[in-house]
C-alpha positions as CSV (number, residue, x, y, z in Angstrom):
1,X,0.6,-4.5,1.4
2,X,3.8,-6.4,2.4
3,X,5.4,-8.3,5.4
4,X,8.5,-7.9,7.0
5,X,11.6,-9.4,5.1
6,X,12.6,-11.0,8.8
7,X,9.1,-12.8,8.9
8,X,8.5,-13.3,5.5
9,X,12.1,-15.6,5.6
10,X,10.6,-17.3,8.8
11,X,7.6,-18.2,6.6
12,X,9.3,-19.4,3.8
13,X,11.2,-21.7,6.1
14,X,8.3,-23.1,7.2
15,X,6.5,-23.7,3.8
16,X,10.0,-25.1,2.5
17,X,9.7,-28.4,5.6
18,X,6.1,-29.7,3.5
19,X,6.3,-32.8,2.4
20,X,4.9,-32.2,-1.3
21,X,6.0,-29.6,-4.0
22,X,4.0,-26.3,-3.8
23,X,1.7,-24.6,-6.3
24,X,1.9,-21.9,-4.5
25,X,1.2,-20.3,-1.0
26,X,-0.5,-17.4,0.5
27,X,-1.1,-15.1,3.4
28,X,-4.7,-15.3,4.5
29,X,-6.4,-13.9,7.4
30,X,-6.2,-10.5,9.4
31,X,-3.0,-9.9,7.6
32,X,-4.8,-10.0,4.0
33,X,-8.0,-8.1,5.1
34,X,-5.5,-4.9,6.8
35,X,-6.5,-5.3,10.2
36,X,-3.7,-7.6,12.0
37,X,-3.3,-6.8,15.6
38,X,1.2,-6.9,16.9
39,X,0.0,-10.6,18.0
40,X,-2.1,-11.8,15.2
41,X,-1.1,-15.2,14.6
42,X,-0.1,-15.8,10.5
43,X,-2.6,-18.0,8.3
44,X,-0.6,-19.4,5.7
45,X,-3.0,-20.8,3.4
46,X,-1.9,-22.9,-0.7
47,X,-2.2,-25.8,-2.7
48,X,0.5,-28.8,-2.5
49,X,0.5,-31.4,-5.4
50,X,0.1,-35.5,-4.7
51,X,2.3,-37.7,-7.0
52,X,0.4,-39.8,-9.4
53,X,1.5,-43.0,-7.6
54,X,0.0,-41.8,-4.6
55,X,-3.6,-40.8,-6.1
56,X,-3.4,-44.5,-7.3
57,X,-2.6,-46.2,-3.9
58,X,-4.8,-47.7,-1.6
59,X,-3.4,-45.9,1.0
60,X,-5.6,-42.6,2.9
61,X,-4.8,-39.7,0.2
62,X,-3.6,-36.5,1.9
63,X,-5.7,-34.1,0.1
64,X,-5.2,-31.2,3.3
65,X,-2.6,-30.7,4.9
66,X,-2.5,-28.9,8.4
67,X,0.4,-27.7,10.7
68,X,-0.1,-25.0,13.2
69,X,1.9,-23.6,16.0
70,X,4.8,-21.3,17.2
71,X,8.1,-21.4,14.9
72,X,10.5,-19.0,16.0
73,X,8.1,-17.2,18.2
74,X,5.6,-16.7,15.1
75,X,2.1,-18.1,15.8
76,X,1.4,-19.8,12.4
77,X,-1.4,-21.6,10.7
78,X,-0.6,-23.5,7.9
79,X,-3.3,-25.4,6.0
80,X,-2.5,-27.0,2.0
81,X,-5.2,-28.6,-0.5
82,X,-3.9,-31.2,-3.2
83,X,-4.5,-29.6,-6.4
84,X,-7.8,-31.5,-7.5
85,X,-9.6,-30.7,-4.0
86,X,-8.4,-27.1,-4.7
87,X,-10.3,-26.8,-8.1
88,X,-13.0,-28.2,-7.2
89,X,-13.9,-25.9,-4.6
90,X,-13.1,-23.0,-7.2
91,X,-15.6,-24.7,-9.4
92,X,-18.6,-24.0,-6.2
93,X,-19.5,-20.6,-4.3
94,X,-16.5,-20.6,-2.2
95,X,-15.2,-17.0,-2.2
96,X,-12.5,-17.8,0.8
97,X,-10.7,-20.2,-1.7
98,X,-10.5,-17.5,-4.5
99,X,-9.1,-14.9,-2.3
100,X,-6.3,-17.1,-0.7
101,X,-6.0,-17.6,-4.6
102,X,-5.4,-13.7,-4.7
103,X,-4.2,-12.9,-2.2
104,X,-1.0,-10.4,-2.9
105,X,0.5,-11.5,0.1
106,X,2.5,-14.2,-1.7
107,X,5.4,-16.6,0.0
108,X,5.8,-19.5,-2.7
109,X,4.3,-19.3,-6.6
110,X,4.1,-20.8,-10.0
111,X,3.3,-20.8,-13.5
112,X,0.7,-22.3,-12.7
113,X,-0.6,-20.4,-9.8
114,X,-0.9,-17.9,-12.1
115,X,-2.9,-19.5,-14.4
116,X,-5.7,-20.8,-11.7
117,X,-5.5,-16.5,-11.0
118,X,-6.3,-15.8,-14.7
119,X,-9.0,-18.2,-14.5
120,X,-11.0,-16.8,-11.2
121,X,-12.7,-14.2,-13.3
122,X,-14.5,-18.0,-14.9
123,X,-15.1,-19.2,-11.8
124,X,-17.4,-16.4,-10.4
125,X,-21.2,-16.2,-10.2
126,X,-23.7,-14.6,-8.5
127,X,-24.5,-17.7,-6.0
128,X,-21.1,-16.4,-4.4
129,X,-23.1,-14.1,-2.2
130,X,-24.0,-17.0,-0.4
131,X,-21.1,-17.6,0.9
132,X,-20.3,-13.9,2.4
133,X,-24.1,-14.0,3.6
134,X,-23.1,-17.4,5.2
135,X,-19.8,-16.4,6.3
136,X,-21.0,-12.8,7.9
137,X,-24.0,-14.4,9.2
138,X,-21.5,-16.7,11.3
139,X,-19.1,-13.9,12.5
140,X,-22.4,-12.1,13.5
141,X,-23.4,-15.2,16.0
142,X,-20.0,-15.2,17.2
143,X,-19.7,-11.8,18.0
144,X,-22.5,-11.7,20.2
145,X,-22.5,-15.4,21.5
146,X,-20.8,-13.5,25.0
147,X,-19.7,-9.9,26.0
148,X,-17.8,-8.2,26.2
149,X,-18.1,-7.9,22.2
150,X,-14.6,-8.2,20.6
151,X,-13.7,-6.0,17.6
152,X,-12.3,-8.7,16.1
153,X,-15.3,-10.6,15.0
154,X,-17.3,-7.4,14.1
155,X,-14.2,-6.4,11.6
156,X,-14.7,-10.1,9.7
157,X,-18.3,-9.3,9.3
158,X,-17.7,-6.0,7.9
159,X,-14.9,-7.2,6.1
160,X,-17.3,-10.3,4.5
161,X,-19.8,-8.1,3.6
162,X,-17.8,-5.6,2.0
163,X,-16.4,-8.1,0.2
164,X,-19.4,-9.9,-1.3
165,X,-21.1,-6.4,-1.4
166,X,-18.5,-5.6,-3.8
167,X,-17.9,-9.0,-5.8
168,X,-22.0,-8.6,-6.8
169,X,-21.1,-5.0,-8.1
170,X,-17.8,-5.2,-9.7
171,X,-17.2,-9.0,-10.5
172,X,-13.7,-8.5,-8.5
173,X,-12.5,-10.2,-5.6
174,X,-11.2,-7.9,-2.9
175,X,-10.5,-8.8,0.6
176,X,-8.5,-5.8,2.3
177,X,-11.1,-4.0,4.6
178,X,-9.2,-0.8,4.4
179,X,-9.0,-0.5,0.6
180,X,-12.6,-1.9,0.3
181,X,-13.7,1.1,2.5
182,X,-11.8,3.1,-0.1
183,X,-15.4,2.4,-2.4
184,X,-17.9,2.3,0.8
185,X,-16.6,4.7,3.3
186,X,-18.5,4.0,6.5
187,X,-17.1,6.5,8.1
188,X,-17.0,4.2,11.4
189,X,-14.5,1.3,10.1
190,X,-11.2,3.6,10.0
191,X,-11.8,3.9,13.9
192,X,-12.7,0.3,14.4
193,X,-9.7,-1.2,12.3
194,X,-7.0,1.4,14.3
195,X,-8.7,-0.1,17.7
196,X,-7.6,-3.8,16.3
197,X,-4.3,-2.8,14.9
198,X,-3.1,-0.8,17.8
199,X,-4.5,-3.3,20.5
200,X,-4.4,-7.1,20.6
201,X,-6.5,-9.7,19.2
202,X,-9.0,-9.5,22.4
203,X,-9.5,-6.2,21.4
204,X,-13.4,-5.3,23.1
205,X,-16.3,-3.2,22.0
206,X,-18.1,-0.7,23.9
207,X,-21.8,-2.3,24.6
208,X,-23.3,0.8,24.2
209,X,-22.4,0.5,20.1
210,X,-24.4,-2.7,20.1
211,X,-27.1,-1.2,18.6
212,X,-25.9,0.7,16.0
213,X,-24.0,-2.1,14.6
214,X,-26.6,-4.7,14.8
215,X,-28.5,-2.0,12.4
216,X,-25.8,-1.7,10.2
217,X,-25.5,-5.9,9.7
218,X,-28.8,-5.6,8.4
219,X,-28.9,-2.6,6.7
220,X,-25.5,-4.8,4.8
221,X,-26.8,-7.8,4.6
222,X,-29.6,-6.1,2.3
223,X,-27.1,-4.6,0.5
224,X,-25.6,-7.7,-0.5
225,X,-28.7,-9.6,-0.8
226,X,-30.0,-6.7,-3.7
227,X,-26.7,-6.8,-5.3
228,X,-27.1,-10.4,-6.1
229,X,-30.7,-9.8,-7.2
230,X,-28.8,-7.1,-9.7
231,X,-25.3,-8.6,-10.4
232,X,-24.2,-9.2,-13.7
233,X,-22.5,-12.1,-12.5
234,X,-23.5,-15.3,-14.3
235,X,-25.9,-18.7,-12.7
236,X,-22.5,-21.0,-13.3
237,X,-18.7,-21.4,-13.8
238,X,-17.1,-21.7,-17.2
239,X,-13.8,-22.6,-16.3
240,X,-14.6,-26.6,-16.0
241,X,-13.0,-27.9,-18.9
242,X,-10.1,-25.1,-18.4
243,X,-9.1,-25.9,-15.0
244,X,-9.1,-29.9,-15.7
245,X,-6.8,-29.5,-18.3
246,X,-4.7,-27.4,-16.2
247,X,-5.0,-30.2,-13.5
248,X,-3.9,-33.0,-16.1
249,X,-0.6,-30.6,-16.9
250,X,0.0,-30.4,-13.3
251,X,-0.1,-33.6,-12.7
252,X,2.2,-34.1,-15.2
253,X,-0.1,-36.7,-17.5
């Protein structure tokens, strides 16, 4: 997995105008789960680190940090958490933080971003899977909400599924549809992802596969819901006292 040296320059350009010194900064999105379409839009996602003297002003912190739009004819989504905000969701069931985290798709790092990755494996418990049951639940209602049914929604809650499917089993975060069908092999998703990578992002679905989708939410849903039941995973995170005093070195105190 890897971008284009001509757009991976354009994003590093980008990332380079923030206003606050990076941790580090990924590439989230269809691009990370191997099913971008020629005009998939990039979502740039990372962690940006407030000065001390601002944390102790009165003024509004800027603990997220959002720019989006066209930059040299790239569609691009750019969204930053201070540090602090960052850890804390690591610290609750929030799989989409630890795989923007992980994500090998890496414009801007650290020392430190490398030791929040060593630390994931503390992070992770089996209250996770609410999340992707959350999360897939959500693309579910959205790709039905009106026909024609796009691909694109179906492939995120495949893709979610999959994911927390396989966190439950394994205790490892993987995102990329193609190599988490690698394990699964529903021999259906190689077909769907070509139809989204060939075609554009309003990419439709024939209604007549309704049906046989809608069975195999379910039928994945259970899945994930039995490999919670059986996961190895532990009830809580043990990286508390870990990642604070990573957050007091970062901070520089």
């Amino acid at each position: 997995m890897s971008l284009d040296l001509a757009v991976r320059e354009k994003l590093v350009s980008v990332i380079n105008k923030q206003p606050y010194p990076l941790l580090f900064t990924t590439v989230s999105g269809a691009h990370l789960y191997g099913f971008p379409s020629p005009d998939s839009d990039y979502d740039l996602r990372g962690v940006h680190i407030l000065p001390v003297r601002e944390l102790v002003s009165l003024y509004p912190l800027q603990e997220t940090l959002e720019v989006s739009g066209f930059d040299d004819g790239l569609e691009i989504d750019l969204v930053t958490h201070d540090a602090a905000k960052f850890i804390r969701l690591m610290l609750k069931r929030n799989g989409y933080v630890l795989e923007q985290l992980l994500s090998p798709l890496v414009l801007h790092s650290s020392p430190h971003h490398e030791e929040l990755k060593a630390l994931v494996p503390r992070c992770l418990t089996r209250h996770h899977a609410h999340h992707y049951l959350g999360f897939a639940q959500t693309e579910w209602e959205l790709f039905l909400k009106k026909p024609p049914h796009r691909v694109k929604p179906l492939l995120y809650v495949y893709r979610v599924l999959l994911t927390g499917i396989f966190l439950m089993q394994t205790g490892t975060v993987e995102s990329n549809l193609v190599t988490l069908n690698e394990h699964f092999r529903l021999p259906y998703l190689p077909e769907l992802i070509a139809r989204k990578t060939s075609g554009a992002e309003m990419e439709t679905l024939n209604d007549a596969d309704l049906t046989f989708h809608e069975r195999e939410y379910q039928r994945l849903v259970q899945a994930l819901e039995s490999a919670r039941d059986a996961s190895a995973l532990p009830e809580t995170p043990s990286a508390f006292d870990a990642l604070n005093e990573l957050l007091l070195r970062v901070r520089g105190v």
